[in-house]
Each structure stands twice: as structure tokens, then as C-alpha cells.
C-alpha positions as CSV (number, residue, x, y, z in Angstrom):
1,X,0.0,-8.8,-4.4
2,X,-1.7,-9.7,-1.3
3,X,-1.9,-6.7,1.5
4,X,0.8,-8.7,3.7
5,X,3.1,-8.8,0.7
6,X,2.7,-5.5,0.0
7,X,3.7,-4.1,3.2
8,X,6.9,-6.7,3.6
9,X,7.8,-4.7,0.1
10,X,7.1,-0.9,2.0
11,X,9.0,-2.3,5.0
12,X,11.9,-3.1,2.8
13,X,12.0,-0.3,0.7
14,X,12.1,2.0,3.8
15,X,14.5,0.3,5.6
16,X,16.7,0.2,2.7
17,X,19.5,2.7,2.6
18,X,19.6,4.6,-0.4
19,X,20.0,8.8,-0.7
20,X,20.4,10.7,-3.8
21,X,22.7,8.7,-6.1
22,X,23.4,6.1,-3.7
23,X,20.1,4.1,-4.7
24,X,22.0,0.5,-5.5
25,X,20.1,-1.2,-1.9
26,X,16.4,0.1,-3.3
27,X,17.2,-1.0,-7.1
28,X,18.0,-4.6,-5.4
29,X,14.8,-4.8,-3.6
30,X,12.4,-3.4,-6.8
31,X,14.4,-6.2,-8.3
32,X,13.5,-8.8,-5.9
33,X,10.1,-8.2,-5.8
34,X,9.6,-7.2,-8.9
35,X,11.3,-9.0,-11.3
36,X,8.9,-11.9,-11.9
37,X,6.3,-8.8,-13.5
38,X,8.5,-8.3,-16.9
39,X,11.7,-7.3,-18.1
40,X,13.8,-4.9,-16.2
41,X,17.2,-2.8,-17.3
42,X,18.7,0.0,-16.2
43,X,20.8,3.2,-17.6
44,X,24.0,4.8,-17.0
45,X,22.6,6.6,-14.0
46,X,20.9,3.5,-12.4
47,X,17.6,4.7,-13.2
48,X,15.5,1.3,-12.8
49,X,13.2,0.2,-15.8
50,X,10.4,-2.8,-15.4
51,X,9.0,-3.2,-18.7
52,X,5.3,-5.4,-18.4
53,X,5.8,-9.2,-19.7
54,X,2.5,-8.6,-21.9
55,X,3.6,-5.5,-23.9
56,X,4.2,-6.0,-27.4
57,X,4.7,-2.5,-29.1
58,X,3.8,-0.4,-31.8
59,X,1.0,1.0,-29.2
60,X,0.7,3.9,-27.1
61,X,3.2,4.3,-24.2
62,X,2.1,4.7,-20.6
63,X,4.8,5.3,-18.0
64,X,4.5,5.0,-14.6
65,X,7.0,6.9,-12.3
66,X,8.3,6.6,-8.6
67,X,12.0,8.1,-7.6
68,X,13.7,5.5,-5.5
69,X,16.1,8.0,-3.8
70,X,16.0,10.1,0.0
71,X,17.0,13.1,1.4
72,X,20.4,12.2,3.7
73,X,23.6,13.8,3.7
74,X,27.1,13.6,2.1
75,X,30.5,13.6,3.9
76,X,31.9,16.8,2.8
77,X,35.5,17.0,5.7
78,X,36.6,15.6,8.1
79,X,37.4,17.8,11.0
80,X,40.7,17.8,13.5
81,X,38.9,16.4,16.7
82,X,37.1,13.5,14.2
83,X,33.8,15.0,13.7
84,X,32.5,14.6,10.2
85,X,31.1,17.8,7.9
86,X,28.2,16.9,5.8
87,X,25.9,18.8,3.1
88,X,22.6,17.6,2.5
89,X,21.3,15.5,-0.6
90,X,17.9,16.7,-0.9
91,X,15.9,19.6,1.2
92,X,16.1,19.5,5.0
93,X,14.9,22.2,7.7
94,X,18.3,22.5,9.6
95,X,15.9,22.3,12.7
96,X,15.2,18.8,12.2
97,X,18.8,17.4,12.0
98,X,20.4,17.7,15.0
99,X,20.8,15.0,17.7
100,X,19.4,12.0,15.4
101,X,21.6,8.5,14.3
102,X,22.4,8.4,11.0
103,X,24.1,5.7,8.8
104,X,27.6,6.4,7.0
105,X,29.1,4.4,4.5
106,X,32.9,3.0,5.0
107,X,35.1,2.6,2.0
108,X,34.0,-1.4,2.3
109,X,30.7,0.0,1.5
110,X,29.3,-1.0,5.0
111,X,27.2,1.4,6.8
112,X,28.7,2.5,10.3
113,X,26.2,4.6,13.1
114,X,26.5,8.0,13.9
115,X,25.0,10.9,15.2
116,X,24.6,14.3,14.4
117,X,26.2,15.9,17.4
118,X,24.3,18.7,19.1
119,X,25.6,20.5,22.6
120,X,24.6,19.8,25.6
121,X,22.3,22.5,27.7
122,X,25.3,22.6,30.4
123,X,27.8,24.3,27.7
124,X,25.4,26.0,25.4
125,X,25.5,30.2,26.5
126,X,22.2,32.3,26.4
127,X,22.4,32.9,22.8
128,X,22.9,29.5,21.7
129,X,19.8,27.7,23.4
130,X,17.3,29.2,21.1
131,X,19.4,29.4,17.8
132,X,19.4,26.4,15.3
133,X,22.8,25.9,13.9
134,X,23.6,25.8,10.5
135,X,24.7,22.9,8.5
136,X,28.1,23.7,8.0
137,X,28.5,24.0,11.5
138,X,27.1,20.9,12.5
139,X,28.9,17.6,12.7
140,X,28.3,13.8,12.2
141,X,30.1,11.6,15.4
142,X,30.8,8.4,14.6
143,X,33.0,7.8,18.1
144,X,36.7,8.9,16.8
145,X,38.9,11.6,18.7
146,X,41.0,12.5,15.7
147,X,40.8,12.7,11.6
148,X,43.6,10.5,11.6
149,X,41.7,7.4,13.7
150,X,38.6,8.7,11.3
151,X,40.5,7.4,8.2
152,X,42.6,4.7,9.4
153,X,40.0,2.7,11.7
154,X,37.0,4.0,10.6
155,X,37.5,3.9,7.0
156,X,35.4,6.8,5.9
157,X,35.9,8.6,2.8
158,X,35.2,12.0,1.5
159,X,31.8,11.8,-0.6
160,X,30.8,9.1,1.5
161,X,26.5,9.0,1.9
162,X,24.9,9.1,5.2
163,X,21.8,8.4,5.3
164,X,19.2,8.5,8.3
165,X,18.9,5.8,10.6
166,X,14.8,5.0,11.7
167,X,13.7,1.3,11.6
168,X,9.9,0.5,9.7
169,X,7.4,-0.3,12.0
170,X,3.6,-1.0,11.4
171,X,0.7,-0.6,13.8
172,X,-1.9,-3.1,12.1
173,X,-5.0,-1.8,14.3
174,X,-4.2,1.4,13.2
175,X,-3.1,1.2,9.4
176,X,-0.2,3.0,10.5
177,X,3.0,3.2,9.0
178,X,6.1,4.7,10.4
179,X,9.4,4.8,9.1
180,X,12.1,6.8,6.8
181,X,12.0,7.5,3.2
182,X,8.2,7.3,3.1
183,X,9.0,10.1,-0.1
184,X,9.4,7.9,-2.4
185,X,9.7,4.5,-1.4
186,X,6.2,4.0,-0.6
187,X,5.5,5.6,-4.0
188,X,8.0,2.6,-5.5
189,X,5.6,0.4,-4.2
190,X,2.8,1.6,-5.4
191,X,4.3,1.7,-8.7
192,X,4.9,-2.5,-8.2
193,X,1.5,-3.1,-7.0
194,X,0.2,-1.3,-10.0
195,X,2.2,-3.9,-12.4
196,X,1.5,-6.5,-10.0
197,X,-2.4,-5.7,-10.0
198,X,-2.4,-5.4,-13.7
199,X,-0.3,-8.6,-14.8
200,X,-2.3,-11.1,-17.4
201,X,-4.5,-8.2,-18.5
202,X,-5.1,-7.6,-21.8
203,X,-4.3,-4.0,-22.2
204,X,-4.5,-1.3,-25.6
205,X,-1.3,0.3,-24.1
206,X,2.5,-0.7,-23.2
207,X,3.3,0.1,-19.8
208,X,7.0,0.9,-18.2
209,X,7.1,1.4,-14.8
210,X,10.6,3.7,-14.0
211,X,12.3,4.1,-10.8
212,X,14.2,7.2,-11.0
213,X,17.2,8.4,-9.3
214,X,18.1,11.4,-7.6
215,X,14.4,13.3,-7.6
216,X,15.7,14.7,-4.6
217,X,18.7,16.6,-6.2
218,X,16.4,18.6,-9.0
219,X,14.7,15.3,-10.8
220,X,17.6,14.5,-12.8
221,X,16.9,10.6,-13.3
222,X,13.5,11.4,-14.3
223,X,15.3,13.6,-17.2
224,X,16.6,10.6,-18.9
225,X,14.2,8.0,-18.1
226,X,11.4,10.1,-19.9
227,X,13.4,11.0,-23.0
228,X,14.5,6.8,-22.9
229,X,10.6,5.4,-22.7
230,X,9.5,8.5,-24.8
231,X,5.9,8.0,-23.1
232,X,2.3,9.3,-24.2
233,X,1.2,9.7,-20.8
234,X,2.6,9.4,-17.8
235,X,1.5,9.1,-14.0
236,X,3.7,10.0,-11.5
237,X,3.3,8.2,-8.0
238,X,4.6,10.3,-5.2
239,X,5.4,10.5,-1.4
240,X,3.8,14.0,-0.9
241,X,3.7,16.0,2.7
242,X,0.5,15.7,4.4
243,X,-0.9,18.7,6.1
244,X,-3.8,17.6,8.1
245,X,-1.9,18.5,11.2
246,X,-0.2,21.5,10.1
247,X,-2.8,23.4,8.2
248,X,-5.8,24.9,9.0
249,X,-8.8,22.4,8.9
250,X,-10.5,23.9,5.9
251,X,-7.0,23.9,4.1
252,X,-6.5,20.2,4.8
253,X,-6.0,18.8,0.9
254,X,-3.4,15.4,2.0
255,X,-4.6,13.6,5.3
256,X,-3.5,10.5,6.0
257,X,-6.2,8.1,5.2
258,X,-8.0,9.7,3.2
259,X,-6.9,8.2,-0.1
260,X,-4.5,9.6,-2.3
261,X,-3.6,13.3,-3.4
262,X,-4.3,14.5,-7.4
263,X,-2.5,18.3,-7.4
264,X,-3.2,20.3,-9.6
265,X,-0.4,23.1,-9.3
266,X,2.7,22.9,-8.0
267,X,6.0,25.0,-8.0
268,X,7.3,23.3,-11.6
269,X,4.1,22.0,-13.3
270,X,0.1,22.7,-14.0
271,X,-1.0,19.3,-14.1
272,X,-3.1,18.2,-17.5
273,X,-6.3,19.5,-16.7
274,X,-8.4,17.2,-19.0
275,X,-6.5,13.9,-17.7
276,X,-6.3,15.0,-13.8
277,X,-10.3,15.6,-14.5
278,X,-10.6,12.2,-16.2
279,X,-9.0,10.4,-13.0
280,X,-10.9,12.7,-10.7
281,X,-14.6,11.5,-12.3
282,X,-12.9,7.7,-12.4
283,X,-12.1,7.3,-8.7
284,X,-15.3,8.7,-8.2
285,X,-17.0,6.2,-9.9
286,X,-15.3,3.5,-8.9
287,X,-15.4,4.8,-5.4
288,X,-11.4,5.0,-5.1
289,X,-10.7,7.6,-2.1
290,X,-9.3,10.1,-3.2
291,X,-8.3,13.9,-2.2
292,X,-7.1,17.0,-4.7
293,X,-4.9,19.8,-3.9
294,X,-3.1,23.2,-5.1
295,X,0.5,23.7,-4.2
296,X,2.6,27.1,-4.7
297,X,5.6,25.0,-3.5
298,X,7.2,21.7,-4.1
299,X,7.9,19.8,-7.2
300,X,7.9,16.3,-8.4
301,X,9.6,14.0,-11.2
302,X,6.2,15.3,-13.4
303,X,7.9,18.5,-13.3
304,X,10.9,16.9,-15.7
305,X,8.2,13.9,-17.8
306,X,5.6,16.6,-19.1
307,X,8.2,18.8,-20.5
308,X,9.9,16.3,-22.4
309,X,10.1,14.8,-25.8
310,X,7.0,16.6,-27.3
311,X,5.0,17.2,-24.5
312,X,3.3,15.3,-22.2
313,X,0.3,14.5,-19.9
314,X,1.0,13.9,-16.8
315,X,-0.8,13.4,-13.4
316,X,0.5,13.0,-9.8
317,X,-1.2,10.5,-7.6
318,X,0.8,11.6,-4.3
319,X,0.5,9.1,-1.1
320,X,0.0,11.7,2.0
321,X,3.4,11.5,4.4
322,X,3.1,13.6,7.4
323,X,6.9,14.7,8.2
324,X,8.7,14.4,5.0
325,X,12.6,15.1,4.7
326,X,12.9,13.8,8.7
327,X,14.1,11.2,9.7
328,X,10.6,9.8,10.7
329,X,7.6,9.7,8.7
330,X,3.7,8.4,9.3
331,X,1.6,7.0,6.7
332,X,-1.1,4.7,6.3
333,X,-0.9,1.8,3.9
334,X,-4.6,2.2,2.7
335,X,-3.8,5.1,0.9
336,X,-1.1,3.1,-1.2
337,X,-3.2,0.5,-2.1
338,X,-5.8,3.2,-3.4
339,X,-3.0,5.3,-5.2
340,X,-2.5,1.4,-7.2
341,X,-6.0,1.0,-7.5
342,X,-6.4,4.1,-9.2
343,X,-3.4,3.8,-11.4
344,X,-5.0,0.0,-12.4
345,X,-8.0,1.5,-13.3
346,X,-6.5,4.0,-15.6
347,X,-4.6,1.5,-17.1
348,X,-7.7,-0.5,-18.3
349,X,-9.9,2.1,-19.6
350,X,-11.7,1.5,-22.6
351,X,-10.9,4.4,-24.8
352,X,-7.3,3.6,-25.4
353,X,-7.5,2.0,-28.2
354,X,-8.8,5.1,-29.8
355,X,-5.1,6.6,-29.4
356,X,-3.2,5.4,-32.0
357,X,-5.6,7.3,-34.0
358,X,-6.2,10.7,-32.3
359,X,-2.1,10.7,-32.2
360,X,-2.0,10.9,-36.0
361,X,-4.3,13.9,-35.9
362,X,-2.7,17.0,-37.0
363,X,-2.2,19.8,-34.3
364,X,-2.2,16.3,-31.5
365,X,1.0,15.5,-31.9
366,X,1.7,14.0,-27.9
367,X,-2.2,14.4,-27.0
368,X,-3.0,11.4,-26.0
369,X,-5.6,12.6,-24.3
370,X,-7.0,14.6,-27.1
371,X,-10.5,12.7,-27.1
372,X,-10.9,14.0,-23.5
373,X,-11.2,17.9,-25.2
374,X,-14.5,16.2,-26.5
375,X,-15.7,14.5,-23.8
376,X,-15.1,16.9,-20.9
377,X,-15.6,20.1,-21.7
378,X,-12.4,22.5,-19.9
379,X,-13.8,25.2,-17.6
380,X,-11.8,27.5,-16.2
């Protein structure tokens, strides 16, 4: 799709509310924009399938991955002087909660504001000024002065989402994106361009995009939606915290615009060496932007895909977020369009039609990069 199109479909998914298994408003924009690319259907857990118009079976099975969930909260009480208790949905630094709107869902399913209340310097004593609260101290205020006025005019239920409120906004001289839910929305639309970019082409392979749910809350949908599309390979597209303004300059591995990040570690998977090398020496040579990193921390839905069925090859191409799990996140839309460039290309390579073969090899069972063991030598 066209660059403007593109960034009307990262607008949307951003400003769509959708936290950890509360994803119906992002399914209904992939949907929308993504519908005219195959055949879509969903699970039991709302997991989001677009199967490519041109795939025909009985071929090796690529799946592409983006979770369509965000971190937010979940109403957990409702106090006496109508303040709301919340847990989190996902990982937040209690830091970055307080004194920021927020969105909460009535039992009409219609989003209300609120805010997460914080006290004011003139009542906070010595102690207090420097201390961050913790969550189960804090409180949501959507304007009510009792519990009772809470459920009888506001309508809000226990296990009622809340997710945060920040409105998309670009800055076209600047490629600059800003907005919420950058992690993974902006992955979900990479994951459209991808189809979009590869619609009409004659492929060796069948290719599923999935958009998982709750990622957020231990990579649950991506659990089911691997063990339902049973893929060879699979890439994994997601939002992934930048550090070029928290690390130390020779430690910067995800900028923003810089391309997109290939990891090779992090806290619940060693990527594939063999197929993170092949996409390495591709954008490379196709001069695709593109940056690598290790990570002792952190996890993505790649963590769940390569373990299942029999095993499988996985990469992550990760679109660098500065401020991930706030309310407020900057990115630059270059880097999307290079994370789908890059997923294209490895969609057309030429040596996929040698898989069918290699997967019948004994002691290959799953490999479907097996032919890479030849062609790239692994060095440790």
C-alpha cells in the first residue's frame, strides 16, 4: 500500500483501544484494511487469521506474526469515596502511571475518561514526595464521590479494561510517529504491508499472517495460533524498546531510524542462527536498513512459535519504540516500511522450492531451513 495508506492504517491501529483480551476494536480495523488481501477467521480466543488469496496448499507454511494487544489496566474494586482499583494487563514501571487519562469501559461497552489520581504537592508529607506508590494503592478517577454513583451513573463493572488515553499524531518533516500502543500495533501493520506488498506474486510457500492476542499477558494467543497454522517458519514482527537514548552510545542496538532490529537472544528464545544469518546477508544485499541486537531481558510471541509443534525457525524483525509500556511512544514510520520490505523479500526467495524436499529428509523433520546448514557455514 501506498506510504499515506499505510500510516492512516498505524494511526488507526494506535488509536484503537484494545488491552490484553480486549482486542475486538484492533481485530475490526486489520479487518477493514485487510480483508481485500485473502481469507480471514478467527479462533475461540479472537486470535485474527488472514490467509493470502494465492495460497493453494500442500506447500511449505510461512507464518507471519504481530500481537494486536497493549499493556493497560483492569478494574479490580471499586473503592468507598468512588475511586477505582486497577491491576495492570501487561508490564508497567509503577513510575510511569500516575497522573495520566486513561479510557474505561462502561457496561454499554463505551469508553468513559479518567485519570489515574496522584496527590497534590500541598498534601503529600516529606516521605511521600520522593516515593512512587504502588499499584494497589493507586486509583483510577473517573469524577464520582461514592461507589454507589460509580455503579449506578457511571456504569462500570468489575473486570472492566482501561486502557490509556494518548491520540496518534505524525510529524511528516520528521518521520516521526507518536502515539500509544506502538508495541504491537505498528508491528500489525507491518504484518499487512507485508501481504499487501506481496499480493499477485507467485510464491513456492503459503503464507498466514496471525494477529495474536494477549502477548502482553505471557504470549498466550500466540500458543494457539502456532499449533492452528502448524508453520515451517515463522517471522515474528515486533514493537521492540529502542535504547538509543537510554544506553550508552556504543550499546545502542534499536534507534529509531535506523531500520529494523534482528535479536538474537532474548529472555525466552535464541533466535535460529542459520535463518537470522540468512536475513542479515539479504537486507544487506538488498540494502534494507537494518540493525541486530542481544537481549538478557524481554520476550516476544517467537518465544511461544519456535517451541511448538516440532520445532520451529523463527526470527524477530522488531520496529524500534522509544518508551514502550507508557502511555506515549515515538517511532518512525521508515523503519516499518523496511521491517515489510524485508519480510517481502524473504518471502520471494528462490530456494523455497527446494523445501518440500529437505523436509522429507530424515533427522529434518521442521528444518526448513536445513539447506542453509550448507550454504552458511555456523560459527560460533
Amino acid at each position: 500500500m501506498e506510504r499515506k495508506a499505510l500510516l492512516k492504517l498505524a494511526e488507526e491501529l494506535s488509536n484503537a483501544r484494545g488491552v490484553s483480551g480486549f482486542e475486538d476494536e484492533v481485530l475490526a480495523v486489520l479487518r477493514r484494511h485487510g480483508g481485500h488481501l485473502g481469507e480471514l477467521s478467527e479462533d475461540s480466543l479472537r486470535n485474527l487469521y488472514l490467509s493470502r488469496r494465492e495460497n493453494r496448499g500442500g506447500r511449505p507454511v510461512v507464518q507471519l506474526d504481530a500481537h494486536s494487544d497493549e499493556v493497560g489496566f483492569m478494574v479490580r474494586a471499586v473503592r468507598p469515596n468512588g475511586t477505582l482499583a486497577f491491576t495492570p494487563l501487561g508490564g508497567w514501571m509503577p513510575c510511569n502511571i500516575p497522573a495520566h487519562r486513561v479510557l474505561v469501559q462502561t457496561a454499554e461497552g463505551d469508553y468513559i475518561p479518567g485519570v489515574v489520581a496522584s496527590k497534590p504537592p500541598h498534601f503529600a508529607g516529606t516521605g511521600e514526595r520522593n516515593a512512587v506508590p504502588a499499584v494497589e494503592d493507586m486509583g483510577i478517577d473517573i469524577g464520582a464521590s461514592s461507589r454507589e454513583e460509580v455503579l449506578r451513573d457511571f456504569h462500570i463493572r468489575i473486570g472492566a479494561p482501561v486502557a490509556p488515553d494518548a491520540a496518534f499524531q505524525y510529524q511528516e518533516g520528521r518521520d516521526l510517529m507518536i502515539g500509544k500502543a506502538f508495541d504491537c500495533r505498528l508491528g500489525c501493520a507491518a504484518l499487512v504491508q507485508t501481504l499487501d506488498l506481496l499480493a499477485g506474486k507467485d510464491l513456492a510457500v503459503d503464507v498466514t499472517g496471525a494477529f495474536a492476542v494477549q502477548e502482553e499477558m505471557g504470549m498466550r494467543g500466540a500458543a494457539v495460533t502456532a499449533n492452528r497454522v502448524k508453520p515451517d517458519v515463522a517471522i515474528v514482527f515486533e514493537g521492540c524498546p529502542a535504547d538509543d537514548t537510554v544506553a550508552e552510545p556504543w550499546l545502542v542496538q534499536t534507534a529509531i531510524h535506523k531500520g529494523p532490529m534482528l535479536r538474537h537472544l532474548d529472555a525466552r528464545m535464541i533466535t535460529n542462527p542459520r535463518f537470522q544469518r540468512y536475513a542479515l546477508d539479504l537486507a544487506e544485499e538488498l540494502g534494507i536498513p537494518v540493525q541486530e541486537s542481544v537481549r538478557t531481558g524481554g520476550s516476544t510471541n517467537g518465544g511461544a512459535i519456535h517451541l511448538s509443534n516440532l520445532g520451529v525457525p523463527v526470527i524477530v524483525i522488531g520496529i524500534p519504540v522509544r518508551y514502550i509500556h507508557t502511555h506515549y511512544g515515538l517511532a518512525a514510520l521508515a523503519d516499518v516500511e523496511n521491517a515489510a520490505r524485508l519480510a517481502c523479500a524473504l518471502g520471494l526467495i528462490s530456494d523455497f522450492p527446494q523445501f518440500p524436499q529437505l523436509l522429507s529428509t530424515p533427522g529434518y523433520e521442521g528444518a526448513i531451513l536445513a539447506y542453509l546448514w550448507k550454504e552458511i557455514p555456523f560459527v560460533a
